[in-house]
Biotite code that builds the C-alpha atoms (Angstrom):
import biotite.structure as struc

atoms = struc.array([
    struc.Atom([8.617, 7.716, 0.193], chain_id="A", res_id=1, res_name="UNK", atom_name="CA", element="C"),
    struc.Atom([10.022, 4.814, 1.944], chain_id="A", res_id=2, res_name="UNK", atom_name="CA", element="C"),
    struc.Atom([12.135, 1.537, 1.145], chain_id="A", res_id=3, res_name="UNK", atom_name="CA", element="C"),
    struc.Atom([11.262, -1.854, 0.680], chain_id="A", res_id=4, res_name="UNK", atom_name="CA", element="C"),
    struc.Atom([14.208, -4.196, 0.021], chain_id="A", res_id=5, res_name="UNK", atom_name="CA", element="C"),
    struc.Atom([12.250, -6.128, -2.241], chain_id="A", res_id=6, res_name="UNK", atom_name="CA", element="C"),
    struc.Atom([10.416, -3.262, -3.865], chain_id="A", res_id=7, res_name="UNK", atom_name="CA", element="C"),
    struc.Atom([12.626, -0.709, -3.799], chain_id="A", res_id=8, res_name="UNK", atom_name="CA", element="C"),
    struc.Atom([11.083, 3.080, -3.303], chain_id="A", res_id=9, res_name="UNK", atom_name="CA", element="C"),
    struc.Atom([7.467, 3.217, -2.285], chain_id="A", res_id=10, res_name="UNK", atom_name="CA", element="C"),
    struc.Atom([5.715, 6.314, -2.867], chain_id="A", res_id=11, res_name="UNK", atom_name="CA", element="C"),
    struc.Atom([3.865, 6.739, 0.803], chain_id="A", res_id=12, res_name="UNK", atom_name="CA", element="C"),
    struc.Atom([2.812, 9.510, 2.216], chain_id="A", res_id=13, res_name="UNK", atom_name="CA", element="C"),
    struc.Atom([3.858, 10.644, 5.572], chain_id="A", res_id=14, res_name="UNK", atom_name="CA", element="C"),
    struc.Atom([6.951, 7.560, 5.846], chain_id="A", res_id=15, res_name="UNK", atom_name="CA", element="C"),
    struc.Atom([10.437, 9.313, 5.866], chain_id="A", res_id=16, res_name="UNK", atom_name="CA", element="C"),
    struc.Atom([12.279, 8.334, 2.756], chain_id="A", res_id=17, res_name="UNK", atom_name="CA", element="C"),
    struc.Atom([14.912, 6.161, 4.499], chain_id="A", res_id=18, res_name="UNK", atom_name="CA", element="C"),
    struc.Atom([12.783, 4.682, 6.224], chain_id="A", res_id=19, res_name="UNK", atom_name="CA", element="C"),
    struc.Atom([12.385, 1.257, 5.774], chain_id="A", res_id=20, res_name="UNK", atom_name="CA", element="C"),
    struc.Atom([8.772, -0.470, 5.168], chain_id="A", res_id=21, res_name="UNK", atom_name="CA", element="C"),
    struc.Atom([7.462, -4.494, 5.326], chain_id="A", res_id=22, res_name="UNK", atom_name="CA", element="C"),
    struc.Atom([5.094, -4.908, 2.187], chain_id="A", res_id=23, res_name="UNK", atom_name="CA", element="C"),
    struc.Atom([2.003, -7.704, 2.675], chain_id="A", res_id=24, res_name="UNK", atom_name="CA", element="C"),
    struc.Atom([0.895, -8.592, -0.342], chain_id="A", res_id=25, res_name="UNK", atom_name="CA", element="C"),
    struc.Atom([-3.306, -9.897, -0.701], chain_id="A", res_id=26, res_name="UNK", atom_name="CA", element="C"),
    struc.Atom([-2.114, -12.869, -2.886], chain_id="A", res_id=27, res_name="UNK", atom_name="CA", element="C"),
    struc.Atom([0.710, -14.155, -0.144], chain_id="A", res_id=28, res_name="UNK", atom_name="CA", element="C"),
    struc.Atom([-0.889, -16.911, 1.676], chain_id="A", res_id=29, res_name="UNK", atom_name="CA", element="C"),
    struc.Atom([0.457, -16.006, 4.869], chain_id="A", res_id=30, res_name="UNK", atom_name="CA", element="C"),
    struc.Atom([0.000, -12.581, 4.737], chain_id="A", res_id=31, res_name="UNK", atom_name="CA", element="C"),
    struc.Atom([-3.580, -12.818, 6.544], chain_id="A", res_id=32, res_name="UNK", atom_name="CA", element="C"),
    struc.Atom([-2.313, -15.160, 9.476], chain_id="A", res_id=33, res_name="UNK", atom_name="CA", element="C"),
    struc.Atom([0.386, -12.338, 9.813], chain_id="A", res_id=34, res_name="UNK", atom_name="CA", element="C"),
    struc.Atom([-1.981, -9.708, 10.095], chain_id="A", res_id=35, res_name="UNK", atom_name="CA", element="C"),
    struc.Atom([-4.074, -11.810, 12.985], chain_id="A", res_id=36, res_name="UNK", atom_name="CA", element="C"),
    struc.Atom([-0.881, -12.068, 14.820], chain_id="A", res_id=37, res_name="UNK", atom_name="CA", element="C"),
    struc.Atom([0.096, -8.286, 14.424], chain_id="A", res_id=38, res_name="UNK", atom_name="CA", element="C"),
    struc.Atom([-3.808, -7.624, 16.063], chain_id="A", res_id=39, res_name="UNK", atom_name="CA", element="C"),
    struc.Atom([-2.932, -9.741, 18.561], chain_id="A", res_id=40, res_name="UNK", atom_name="CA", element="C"),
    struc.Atom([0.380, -8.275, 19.837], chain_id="A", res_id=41, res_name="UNK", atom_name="CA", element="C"),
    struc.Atom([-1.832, -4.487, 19.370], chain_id="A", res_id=42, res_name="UNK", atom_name="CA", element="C"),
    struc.Atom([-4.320, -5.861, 21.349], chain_id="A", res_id=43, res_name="UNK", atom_name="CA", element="C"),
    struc.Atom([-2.226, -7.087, 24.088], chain_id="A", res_id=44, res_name="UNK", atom_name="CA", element="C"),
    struc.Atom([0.268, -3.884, 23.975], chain_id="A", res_id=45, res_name="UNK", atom_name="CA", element="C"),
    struc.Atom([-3.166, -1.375, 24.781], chain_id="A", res_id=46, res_name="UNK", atom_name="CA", element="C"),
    struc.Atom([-3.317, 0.040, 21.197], chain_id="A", res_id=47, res_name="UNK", atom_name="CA", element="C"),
    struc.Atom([-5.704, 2.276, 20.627], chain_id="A", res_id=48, res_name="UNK", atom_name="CA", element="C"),
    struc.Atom([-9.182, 0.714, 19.083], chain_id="A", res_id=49, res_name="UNK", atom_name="CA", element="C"),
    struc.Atom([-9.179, 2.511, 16.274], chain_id="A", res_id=50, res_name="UNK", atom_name="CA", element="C"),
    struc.Atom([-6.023, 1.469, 15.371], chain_id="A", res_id=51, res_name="UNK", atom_name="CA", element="C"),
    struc.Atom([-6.621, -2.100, 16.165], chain_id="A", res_id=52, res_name="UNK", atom_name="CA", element="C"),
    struc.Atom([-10.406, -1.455, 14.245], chain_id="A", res_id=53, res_name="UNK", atom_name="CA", element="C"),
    struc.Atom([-7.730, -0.530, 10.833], chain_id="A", res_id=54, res_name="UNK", atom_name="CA", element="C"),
    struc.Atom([-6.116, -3.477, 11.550], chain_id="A", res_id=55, res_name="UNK", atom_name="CA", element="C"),
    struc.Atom([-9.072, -5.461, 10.869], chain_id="A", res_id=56, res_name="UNK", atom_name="CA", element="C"),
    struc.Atom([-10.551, -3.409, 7.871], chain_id="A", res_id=57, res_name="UNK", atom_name="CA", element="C"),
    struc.Atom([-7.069, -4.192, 5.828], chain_id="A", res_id=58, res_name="UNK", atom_name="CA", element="C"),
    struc.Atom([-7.459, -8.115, 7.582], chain_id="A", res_id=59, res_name="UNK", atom_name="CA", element="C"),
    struc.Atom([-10.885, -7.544, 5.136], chain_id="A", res_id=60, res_name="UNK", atom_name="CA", element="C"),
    struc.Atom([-9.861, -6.318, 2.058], chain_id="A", res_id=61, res_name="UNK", atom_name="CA", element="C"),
    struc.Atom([-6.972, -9.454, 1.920], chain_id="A", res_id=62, res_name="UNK", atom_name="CA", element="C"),
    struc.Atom([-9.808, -11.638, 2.591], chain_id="A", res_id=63, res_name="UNK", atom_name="CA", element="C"),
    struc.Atom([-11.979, -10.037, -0.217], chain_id="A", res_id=64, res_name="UNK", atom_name="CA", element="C"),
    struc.Atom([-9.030, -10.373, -2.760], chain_id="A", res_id=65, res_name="UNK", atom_name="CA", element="C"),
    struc.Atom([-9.945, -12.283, -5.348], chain_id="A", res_id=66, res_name="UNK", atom_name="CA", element="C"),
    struc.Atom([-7.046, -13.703, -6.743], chain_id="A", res_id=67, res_name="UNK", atom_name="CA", element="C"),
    struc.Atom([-5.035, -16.774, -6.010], chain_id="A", res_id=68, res_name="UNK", atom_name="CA", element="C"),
    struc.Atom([-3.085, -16.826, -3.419], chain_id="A", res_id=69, res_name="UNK", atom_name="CA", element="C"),
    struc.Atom([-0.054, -18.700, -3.393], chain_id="A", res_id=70, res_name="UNK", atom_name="CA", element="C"),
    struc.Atom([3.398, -18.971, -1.556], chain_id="A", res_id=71, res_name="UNK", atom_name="CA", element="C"),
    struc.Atom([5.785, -16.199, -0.873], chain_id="A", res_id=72, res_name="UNK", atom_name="CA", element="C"),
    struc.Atom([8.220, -16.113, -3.485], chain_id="A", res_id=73, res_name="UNK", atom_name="CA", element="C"),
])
């Protein structure tokens, strides 16, 4: 379980359930850019590759999405 303050309770394993989360959403235009950015500061830090390697996989599936991405609301 964690929190979102947009989304309210998330149902995710293994995140505390006050915890608080940062959704992405596929159809956010920016969400991509975001996730280049967040590579970028692993990279830099020494992250693991594996973890930087996930990083890129979920960078894939947003670019696979095929719906319309728009704006943040």
């Amino acid at each position: 379980m964690a929190i979102s303050g947009k989304y309210g309770h998330l149902n995710i394993p293994g995140i505390a359930d006050d915890e608080p989360v940062f959704v992405l959403r596929a159809q956010d235009k920016l969400a991509k850019h975001l996730i280049e950015v967040y590579h970028e500061l692993a990279s830099s830090h020494g992250c693991h590759r594996e973890f930087r390697e996930g990083i890129l996989e979920e960078y894939n599936r947003f670019d696979m999405w095929a719906g319309i991405p728009k704006l943040p609301d």
